[in-house]
N, C-alpha and C positions, 0 to 999 in steps of 0.2 A: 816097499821094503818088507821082509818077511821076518818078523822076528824068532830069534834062535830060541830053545830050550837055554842055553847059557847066558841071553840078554833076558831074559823069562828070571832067571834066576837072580841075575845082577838086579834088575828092578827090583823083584820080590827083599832083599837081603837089603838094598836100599831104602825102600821105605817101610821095613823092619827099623834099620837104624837109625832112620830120620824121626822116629816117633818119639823119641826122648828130644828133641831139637823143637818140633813144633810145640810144645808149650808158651815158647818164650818166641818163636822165631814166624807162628804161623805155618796154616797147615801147608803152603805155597811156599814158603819164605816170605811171605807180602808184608808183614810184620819188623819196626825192630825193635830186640830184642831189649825188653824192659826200658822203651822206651830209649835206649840209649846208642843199638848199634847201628849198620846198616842194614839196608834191604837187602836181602841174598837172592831176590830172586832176580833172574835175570842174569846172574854173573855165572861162567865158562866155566869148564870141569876143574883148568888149572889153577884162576885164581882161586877158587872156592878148595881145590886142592893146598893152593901156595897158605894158606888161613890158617887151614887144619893143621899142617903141619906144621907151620910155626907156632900155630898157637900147644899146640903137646909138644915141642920144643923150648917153649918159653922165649921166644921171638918176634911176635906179632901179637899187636893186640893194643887196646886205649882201655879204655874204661870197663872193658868187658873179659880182659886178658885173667883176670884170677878167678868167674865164676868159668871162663873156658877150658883152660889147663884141668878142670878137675872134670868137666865133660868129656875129652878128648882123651885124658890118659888112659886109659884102658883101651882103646882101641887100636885095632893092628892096623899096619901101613895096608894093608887089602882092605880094611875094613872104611879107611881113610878116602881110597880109591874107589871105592863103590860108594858110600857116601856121597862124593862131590859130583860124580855120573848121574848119580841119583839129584842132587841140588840142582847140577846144570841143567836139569829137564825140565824146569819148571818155564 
């Protein structure tokens, strides 16, 4: 498979974004986070999608839903979608 200038781009803008996420999450996602979440690596565009959004919804989440909501609110539904593209590669 020949990657495009626009999956060139989506990777790059991906792990742009995921750099604020590996502190706690690993640079893989191999990590959970503070000890407390699950492992993300390994999980599909949409769950890692269905997370995100719930979690900047304020609908998903355990133990980790009120340091999440403040990682996630700023970021736009694109931003969401390239994120989790970028997570599922792992």
């Amino acid at each position: 498979m020949v990657e495009t200038k626009k999956d060139t781009n989506v990777t790059s803008k991906g792990k742009s974004l995921y750099l604020k996420c590996a502190g706690c999450h690993g640079q893989n996602g191999e990590m959970k986070a503070l000890g407390k979440s699950q492992v993300i690596k390994g999980w599909d565009k949409d769950k890692v999608l269905n997370a995100l959004v719930g979690y900047k919804e304020g609908t998903y989440g355990a133990a980790m839903k009120g340091v999440m909501i403040a990682q996630v609110s700023s970021l736009s539904k694109e931003d969401l979608e390239v994120l989790s593209e970028y997570i599922a590669s792992f």
